[in-house]
N, C-alpha and C positions, 0 to 999 in steps of 0.2 A: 568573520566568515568561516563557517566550515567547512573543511576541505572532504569528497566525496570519501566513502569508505573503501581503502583498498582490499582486493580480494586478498581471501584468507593463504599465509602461507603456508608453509609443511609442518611449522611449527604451531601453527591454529588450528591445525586438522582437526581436533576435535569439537569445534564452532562450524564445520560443516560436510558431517560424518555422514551424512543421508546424501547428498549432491553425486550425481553422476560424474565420470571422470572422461575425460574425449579420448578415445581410442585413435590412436594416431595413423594408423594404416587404413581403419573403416572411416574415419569422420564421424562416428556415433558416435554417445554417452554411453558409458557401461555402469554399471553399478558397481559402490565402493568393494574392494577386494575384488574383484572378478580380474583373472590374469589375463591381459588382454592376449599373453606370447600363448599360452596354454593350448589356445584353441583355434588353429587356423582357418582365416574364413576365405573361402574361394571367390574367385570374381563372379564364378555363377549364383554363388549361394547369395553375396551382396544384390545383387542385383533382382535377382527372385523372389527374397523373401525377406522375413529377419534373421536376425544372427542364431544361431542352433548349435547348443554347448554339445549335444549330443550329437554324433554321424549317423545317419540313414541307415536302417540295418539292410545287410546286400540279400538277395534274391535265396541265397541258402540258409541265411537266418530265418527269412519268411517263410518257406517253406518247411522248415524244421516245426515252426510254431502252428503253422497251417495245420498238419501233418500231426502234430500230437493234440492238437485241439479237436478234431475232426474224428479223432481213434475214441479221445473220450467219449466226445459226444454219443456214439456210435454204439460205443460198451454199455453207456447208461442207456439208451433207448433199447437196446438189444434185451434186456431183461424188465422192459414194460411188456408183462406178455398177458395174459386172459386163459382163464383156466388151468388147469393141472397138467400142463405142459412147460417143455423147458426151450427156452430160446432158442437152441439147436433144433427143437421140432415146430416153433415156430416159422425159422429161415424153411425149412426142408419142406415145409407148407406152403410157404410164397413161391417158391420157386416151383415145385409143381403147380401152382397157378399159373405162374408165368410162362413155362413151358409147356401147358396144356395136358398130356398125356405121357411122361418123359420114362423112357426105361429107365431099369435101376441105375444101369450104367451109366445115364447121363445125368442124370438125378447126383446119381455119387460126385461124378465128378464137376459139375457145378457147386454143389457145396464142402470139394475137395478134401474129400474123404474116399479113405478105403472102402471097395464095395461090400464086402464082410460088414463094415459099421452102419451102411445105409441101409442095406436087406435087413440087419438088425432093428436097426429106428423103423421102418416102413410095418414088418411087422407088431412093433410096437403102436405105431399109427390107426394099424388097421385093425386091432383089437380095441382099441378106443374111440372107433366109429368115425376115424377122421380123414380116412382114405379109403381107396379101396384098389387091389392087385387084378388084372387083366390080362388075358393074352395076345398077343397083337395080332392084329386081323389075318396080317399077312403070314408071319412065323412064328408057330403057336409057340415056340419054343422061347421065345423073348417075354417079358413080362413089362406090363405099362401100369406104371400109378394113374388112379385120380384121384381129386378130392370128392368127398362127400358132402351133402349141403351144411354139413352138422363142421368140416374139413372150415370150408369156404366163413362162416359166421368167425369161428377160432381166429382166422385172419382176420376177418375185418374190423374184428375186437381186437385184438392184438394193436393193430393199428391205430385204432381209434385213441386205445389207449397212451400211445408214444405223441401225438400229437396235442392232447391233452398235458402231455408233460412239458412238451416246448411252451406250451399255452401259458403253464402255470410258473414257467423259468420266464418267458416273455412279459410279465406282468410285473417280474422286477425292476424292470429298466424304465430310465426315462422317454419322456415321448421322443427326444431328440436319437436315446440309443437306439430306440425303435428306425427310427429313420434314415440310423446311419446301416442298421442289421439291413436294411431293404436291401441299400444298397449292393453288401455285404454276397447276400444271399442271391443278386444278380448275378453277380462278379463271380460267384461258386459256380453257378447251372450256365457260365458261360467257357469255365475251365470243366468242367467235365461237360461240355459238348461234345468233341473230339476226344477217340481213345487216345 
């Protein structure tokens, strides 16, 4: 009669080098080499989820990564522009969209610059048909940009164009990273709701 096969001992290790080993403080199998003392696991972390060799990165880790991802993006879409204009005459065009009819001075300093540099850009603007200088109704002495219809297409091109670009970056992902970006990009327009 043969007697059952005893389990392998320290000196058989190598008869079963693939077999999980029991973690004496969690109750699980960990895989051979894995230092069970290396990596402490919390009773919350047991009980939550599986074991995570890696810690959670804290709130200024994320935001560091937020925060330089978001610059990039930002730089690369910044010079998708349309026509023979430069990204800083592109922004200085949105923004007097945005604001409608905006003195120099507010103009400047929405796109936080010296006003010397914006009267500079404006007339540069306004010899390439994409704006044009006013006096304001009230006090001749102020002066008020608009855009020109020729002003308003430059942006909407401009635009068209940045969006085009997410398009052709969004086509590299899988359909899952697509669904996780959703989420992603909720989560963004719900941190900048509030200044």
């Amino acid at each position: 009669m043969m007697s059952p096969t005893a389990p392998p001992t320290r000196g058989d290790e190598h008869t079963g080098r693939d077999q999980p080993r029991r973690d004496e403080r969690t109750g699980r199998d960990q895989p051979r080499g894995h230092d069970a003392t290396s990596t402490p696991v919390s009773d919350a972390g047991a009980a939550s989820g599986p074991h995570r060799d890696v810690a959670p990165e804290s709130e200024a880790e994320i935001a560091a990564r937020l925060r330089l991802a978001v610059t990039r993006l930002a730089r690369r879409l910044r010079h998708q522009v349309a026509g023979p204009v430069t990204p800083s005459q592109v922004s200085a065009l949105a923004t007097v969209e945005r604001l409608g009819s905006p003195t120099l001075g507010e103009l400047a300093a929405s796109e936080q610059v010296q006003p010397p540099s914006m009267t500079k850009m404006v007339v540069g603007l306004e010899a390439a048909g994409l704006v044009e200088r006013r006096e304001d109704d009230v006090d001749r002495r102020v002066v008020r940009v608009t855009l020109t219809s020729e002003g308003r297409r430059t942006v909407q091109r401009s635009r068209s164009l940045r969006t085009a670009y997410l398009v052709r970056r969004l086509r590299r992902l899988s359909e899952a990273e697509r669904a996780s970006l959703e989420t992603v990009v909720s989560l963004l327009e719900h941190v900048v709701e509030e200044p």
